[in-house]
N, CA, C and O of each residue as an XYZ file, in Angstrom:
516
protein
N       6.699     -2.530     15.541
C       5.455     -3.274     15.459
C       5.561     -4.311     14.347
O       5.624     -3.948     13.172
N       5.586     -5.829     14.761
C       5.655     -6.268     13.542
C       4.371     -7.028     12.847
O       3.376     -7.423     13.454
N       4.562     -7.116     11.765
C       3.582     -7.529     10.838
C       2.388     -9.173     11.616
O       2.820    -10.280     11.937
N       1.241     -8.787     11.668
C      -0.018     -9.189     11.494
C      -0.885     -9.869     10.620
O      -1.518     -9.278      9.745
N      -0.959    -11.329     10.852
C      -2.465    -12.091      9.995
C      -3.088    -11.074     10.016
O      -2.577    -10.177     10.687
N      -4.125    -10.832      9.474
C      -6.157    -10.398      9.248
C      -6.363    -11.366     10.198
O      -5.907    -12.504     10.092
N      -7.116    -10.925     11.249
C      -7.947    -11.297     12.519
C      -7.185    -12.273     13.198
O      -7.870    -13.200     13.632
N      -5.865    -12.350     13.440
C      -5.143    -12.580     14.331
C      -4.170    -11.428     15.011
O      -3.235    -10.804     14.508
N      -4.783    -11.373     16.456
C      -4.158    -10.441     17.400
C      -2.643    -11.346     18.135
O      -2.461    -11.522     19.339
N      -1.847    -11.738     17.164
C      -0.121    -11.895     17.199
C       0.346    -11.648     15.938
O      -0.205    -11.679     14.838
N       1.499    -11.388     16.302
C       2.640    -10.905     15.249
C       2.665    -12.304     14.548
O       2.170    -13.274     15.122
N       3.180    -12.404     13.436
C       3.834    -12.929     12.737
C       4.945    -13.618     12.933
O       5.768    -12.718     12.771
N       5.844    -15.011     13.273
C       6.956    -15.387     14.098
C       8.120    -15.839     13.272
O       9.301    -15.819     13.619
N       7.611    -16.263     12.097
C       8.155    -17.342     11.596
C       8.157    -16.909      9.909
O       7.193    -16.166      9.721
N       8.855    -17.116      8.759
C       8.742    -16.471      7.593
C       8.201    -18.380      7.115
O       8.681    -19.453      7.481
N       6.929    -18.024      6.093
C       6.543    -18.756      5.878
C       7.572    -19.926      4.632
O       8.500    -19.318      4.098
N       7.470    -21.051      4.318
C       8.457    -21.689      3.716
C       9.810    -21.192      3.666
O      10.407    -20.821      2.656
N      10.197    -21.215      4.743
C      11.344    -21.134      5.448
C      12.740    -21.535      4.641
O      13.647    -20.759      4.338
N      12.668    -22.870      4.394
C      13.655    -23.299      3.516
C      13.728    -22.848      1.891
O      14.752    -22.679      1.230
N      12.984    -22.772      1.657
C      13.180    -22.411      0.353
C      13.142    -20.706     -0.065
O      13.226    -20.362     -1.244
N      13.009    -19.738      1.027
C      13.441    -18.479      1.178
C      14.535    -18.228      1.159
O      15.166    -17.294      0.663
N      14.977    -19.620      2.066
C      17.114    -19.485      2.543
C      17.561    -19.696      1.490
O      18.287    -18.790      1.082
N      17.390    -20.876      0.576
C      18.007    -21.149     -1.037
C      17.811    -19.993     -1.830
O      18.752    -19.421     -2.380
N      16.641    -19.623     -1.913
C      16.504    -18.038     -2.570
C      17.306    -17.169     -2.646
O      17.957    -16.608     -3.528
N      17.117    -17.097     -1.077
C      18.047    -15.437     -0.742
C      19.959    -16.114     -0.472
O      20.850    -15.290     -0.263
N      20.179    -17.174     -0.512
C      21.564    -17.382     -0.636
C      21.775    -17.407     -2.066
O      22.855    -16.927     -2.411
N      20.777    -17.984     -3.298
C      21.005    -17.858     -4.483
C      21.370    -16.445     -5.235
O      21.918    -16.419     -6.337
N      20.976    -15.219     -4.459
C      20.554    -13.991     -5.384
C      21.830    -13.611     -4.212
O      22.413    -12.561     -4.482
N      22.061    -13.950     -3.626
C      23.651    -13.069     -2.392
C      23.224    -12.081     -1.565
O      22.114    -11.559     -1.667
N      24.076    -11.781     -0.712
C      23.895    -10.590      0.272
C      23.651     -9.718     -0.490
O      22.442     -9.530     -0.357
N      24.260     -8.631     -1.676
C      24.401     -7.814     -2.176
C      23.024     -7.495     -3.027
O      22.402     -6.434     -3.067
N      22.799     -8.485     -3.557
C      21.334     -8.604     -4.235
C      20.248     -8.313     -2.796
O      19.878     -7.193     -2.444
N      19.905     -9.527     -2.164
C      19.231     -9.367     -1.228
C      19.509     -8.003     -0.706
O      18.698     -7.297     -1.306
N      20.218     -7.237      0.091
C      20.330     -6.159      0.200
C      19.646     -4.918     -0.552
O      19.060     -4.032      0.069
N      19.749     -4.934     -1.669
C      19.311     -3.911     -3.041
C      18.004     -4.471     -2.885
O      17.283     -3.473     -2.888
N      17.525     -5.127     -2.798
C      15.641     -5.470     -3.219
C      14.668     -5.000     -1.689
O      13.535     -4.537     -1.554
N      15.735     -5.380     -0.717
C      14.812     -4.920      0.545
C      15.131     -3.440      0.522
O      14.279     -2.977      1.280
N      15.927     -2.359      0.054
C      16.027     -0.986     -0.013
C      15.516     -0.823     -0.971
O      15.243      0.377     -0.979
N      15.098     -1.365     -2.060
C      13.910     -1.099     -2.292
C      12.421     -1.273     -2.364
O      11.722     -0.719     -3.213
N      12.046     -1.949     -1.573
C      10.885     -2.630     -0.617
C      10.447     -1.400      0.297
O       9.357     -1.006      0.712
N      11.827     -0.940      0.441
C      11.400      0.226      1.967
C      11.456      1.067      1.466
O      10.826      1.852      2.175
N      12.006      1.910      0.112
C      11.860      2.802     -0.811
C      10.760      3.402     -1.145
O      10.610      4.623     -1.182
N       9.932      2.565     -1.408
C       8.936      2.428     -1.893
C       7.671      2.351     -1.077
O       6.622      2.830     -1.509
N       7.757      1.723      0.159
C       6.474      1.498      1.048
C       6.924      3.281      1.775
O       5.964      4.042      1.897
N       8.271      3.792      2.181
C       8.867      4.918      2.664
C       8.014      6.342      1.319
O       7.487      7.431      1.547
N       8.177      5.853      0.474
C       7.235      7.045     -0.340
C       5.911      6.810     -0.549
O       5.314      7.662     -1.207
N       5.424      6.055     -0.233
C       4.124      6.016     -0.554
C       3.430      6.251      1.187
O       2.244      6.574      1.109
N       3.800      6.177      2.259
C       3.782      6.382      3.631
C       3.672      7.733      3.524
O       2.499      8.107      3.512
N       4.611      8.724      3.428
C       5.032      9.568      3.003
C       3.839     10.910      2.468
O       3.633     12.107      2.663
N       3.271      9.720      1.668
C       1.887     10.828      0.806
C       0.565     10.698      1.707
O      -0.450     11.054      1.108
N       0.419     10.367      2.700
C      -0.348     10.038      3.725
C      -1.691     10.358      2.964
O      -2.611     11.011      3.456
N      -1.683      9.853      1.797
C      -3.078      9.120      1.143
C      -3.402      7.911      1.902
O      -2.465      7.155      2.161
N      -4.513      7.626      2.275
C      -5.521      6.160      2.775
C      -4.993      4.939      1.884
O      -4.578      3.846      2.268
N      -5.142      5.486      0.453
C      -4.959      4.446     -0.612
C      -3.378      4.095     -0.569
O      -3.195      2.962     -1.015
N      -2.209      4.721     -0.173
C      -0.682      4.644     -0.506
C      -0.648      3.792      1.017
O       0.449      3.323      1.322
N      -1.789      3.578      1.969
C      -0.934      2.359      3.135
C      -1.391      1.185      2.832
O      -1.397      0.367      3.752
N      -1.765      0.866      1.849
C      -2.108     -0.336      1.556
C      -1.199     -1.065     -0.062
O      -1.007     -0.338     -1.037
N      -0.803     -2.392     -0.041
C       0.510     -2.425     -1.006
C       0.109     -4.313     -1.201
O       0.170     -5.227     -0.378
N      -0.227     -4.297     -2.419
C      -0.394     -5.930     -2.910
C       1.226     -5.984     -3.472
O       2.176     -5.249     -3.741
N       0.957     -6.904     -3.453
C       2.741     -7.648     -2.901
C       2.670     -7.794     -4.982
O       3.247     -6.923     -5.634
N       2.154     -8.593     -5.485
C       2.441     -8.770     -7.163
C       1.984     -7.333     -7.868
O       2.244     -7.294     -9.070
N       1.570     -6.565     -7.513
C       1.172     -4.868     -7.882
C       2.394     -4.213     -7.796
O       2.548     -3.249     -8.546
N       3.224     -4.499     -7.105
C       4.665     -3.784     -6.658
C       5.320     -3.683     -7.635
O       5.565     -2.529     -7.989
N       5.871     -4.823     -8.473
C       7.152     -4.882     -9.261
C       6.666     -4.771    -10.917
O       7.181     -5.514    -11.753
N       5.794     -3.929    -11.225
C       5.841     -4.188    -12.741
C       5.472     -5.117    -13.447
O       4.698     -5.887    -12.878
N       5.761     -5.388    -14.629
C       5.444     -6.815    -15.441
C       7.267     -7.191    -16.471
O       7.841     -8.179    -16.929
N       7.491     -5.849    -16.384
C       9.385     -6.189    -16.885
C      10.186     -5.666    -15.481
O      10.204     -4.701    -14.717
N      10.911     -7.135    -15.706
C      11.722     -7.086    -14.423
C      13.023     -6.791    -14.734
O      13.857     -6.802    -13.829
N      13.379     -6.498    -15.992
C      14.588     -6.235    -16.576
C      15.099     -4.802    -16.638
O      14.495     -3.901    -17.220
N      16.297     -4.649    -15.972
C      17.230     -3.818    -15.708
C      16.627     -2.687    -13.880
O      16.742     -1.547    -13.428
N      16.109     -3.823    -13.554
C      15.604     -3.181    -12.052
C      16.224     -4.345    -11.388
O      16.749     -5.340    -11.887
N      16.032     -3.974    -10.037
C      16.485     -4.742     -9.385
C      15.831     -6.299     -8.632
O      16.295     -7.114     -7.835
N      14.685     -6.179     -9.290
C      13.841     -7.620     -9.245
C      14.443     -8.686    -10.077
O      14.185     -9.875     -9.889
N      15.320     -8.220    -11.084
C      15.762     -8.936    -12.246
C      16.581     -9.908    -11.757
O      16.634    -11.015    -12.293
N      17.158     -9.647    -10.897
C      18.308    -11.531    -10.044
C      17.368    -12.311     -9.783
O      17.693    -13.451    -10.115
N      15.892    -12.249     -9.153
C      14.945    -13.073     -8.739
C      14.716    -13.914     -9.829
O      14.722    -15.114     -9.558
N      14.466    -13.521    -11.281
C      14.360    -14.146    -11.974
C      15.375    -15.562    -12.701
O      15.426    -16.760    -12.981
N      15.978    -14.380    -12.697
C      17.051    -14.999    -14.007
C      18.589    -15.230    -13.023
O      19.574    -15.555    -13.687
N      18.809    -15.042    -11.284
C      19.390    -15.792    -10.545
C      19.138    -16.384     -9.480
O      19.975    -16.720     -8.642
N      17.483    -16.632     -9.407
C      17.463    -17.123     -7.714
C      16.498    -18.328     -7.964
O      16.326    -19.213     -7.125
N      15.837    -18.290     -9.278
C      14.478    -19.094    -10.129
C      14.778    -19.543    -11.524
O      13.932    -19.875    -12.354
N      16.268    -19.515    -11.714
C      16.320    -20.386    -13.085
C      15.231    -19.768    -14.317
O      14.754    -20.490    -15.192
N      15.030    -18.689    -14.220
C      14.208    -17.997    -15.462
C      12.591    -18.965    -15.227
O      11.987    -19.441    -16.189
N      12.159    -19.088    -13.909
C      10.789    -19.389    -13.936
C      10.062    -19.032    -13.587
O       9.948    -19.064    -12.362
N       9.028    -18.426    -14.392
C       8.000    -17.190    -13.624
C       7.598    -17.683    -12.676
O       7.792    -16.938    -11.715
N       6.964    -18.866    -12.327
C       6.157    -18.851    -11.296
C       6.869    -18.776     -9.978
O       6.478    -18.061     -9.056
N       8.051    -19.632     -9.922
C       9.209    -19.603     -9.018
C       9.610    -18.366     -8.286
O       9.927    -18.201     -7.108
N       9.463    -17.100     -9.828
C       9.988    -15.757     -9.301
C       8.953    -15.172     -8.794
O       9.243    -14.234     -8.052
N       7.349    -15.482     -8.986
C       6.458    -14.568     -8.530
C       6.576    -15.164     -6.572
O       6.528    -14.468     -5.558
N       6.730    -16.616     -6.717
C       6.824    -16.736     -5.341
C       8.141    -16.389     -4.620
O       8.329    -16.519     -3.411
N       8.866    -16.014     -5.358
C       9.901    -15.102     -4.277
C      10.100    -14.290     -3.939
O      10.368    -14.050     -2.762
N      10.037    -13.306     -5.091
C       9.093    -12.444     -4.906
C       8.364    -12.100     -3.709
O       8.644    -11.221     -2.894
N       7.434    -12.873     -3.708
C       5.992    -12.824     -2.382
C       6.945    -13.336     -0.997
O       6.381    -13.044      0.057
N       7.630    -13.699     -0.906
C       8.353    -14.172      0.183
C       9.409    -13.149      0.546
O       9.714    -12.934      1.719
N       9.863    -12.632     -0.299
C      10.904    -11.260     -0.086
C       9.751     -9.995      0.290
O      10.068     -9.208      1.182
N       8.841     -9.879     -0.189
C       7.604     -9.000     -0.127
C       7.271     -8.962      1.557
O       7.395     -8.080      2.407
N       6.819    -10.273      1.590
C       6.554    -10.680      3.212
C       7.596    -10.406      4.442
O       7.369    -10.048      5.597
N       8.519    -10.631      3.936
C       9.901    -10.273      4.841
C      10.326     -8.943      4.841
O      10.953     -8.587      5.839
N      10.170     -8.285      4.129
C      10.227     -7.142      4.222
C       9.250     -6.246      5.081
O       9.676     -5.231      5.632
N       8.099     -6.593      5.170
C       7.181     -6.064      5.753
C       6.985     -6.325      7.388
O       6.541     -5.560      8.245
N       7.506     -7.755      7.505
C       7.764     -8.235      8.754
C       9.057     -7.650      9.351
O       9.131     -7.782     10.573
N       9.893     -7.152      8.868
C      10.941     -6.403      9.388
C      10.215     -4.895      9.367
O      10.608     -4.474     10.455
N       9.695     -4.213      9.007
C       8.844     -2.791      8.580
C       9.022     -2.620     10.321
O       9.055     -3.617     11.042
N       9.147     -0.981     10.958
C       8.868     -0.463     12.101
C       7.134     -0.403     12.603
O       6.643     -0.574     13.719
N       6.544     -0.117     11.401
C       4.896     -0.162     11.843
C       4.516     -1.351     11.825
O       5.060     -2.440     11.642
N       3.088     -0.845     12.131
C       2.338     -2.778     12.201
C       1.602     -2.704     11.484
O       0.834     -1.742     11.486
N       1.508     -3.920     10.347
C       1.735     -4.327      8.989
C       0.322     -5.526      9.554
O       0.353     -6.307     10.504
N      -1.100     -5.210      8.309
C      -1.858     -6.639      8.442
C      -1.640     -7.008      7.380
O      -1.400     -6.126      6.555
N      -1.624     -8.294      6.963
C      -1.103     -9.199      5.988
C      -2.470     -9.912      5.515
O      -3.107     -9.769      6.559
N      -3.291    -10.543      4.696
C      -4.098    -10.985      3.763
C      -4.387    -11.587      2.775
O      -3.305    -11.573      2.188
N      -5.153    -12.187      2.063
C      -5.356    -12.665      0.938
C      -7.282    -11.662      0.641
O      -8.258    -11.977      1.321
N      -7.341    -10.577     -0.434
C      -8.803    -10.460     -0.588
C      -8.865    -10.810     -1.838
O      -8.317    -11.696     -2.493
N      -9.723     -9.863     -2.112
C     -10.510    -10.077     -3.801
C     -10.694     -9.049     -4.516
O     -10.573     -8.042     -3.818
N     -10.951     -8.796     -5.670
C     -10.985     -7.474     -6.194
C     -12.060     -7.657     -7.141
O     -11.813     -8.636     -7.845
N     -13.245     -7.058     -7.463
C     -14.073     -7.346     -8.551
C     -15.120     -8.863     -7.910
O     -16.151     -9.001     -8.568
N     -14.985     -9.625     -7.080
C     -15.286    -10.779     -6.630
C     -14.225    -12.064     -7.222
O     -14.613    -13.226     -7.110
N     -12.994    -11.787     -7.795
C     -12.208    -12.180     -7.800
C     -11.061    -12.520     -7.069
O     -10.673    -11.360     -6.922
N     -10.116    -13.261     -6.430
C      -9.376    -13.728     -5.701
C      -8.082    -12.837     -6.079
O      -7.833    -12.820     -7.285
N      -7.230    -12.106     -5.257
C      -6.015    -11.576     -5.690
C      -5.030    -12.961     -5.432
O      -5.108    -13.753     -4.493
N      -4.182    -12.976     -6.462
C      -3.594    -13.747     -6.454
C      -2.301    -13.499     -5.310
O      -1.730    -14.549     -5.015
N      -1.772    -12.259     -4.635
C      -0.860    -12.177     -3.746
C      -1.236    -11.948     -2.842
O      -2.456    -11.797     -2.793
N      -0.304    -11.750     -1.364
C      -1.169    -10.775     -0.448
C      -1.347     -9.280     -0.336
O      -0.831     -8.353     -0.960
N      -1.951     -9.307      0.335
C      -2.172     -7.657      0.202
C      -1.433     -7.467      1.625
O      -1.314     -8.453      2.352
N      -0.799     -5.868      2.141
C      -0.888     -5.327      2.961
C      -1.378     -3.990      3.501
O      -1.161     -2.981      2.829
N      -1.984     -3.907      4.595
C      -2.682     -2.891      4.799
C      -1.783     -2.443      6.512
O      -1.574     -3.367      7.298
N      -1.328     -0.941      6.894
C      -1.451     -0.392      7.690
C      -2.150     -0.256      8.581
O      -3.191      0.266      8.184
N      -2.171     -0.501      9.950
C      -2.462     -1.056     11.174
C      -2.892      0.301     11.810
O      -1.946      1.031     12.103
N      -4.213      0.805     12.095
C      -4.297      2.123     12.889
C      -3.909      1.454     14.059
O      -3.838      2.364     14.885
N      -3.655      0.549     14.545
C      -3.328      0.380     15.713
C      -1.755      0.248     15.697
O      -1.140      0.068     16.748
């Protein structure tokens, strides 16, 4: 089942900014890329797992911490973004997204709010359907 807009009944086709995902993920290598999506699925795989309501739902900048050092988010930074946060939060969100769009379940994808505030990433939420 693959990943879902919020109130669009189609999949997802296309990974959004396309080109600059490919520079990304050729910057950080197979080997890197590899290690970040096992743990993408690591992680969505244990929290699935605890079949809490609250563990199927996963904001994409909530995921990785605030030190990215000595994990495996750490190439995003400091090899795929030239040491620039903002660069890395959006690759981050683009490796986030791709990952989820590859996911076996069906994945809705979003932008909400928290507090009446705007989350700055997307959110994903688990599809009873």
């Amino acid at each position: 089942m693959p990943l879902h807009r919020l109130m669009e009944d189609r999949p997802v086709s296309k990974i959004p900014f396309e080109d600059q995902y490919q520079a990304w993920t050729a910057a950080l290598g197979a080997a890197n890329c590899t290690a970040i999506m096992a743990e993408f699925n690591r992680l969505i795989d244990e929290r699935l797992a605890s079949k809490a309501l609250d563990n199927q739902i996963h904001t994409a900048g909530w995921i990785p911490g605030n030190d990215w050092d000595g994990t495996v988010w750490a190439p995003i930074y400091y090899q795929a973004t030239g040491e620039d946060p903002v660069q890395a939060a959006l690759c981050f969100g683009l490796l986030c997204y791709v990952a989820f769009m590859r996911r076996p379940e069906k994945w809705i994808v979003g932008k909400f709010e928290l507090n009446g505030k705007a989350i700055g990433s997307n959110t994903y939420f688990l599809s009873a359907t």
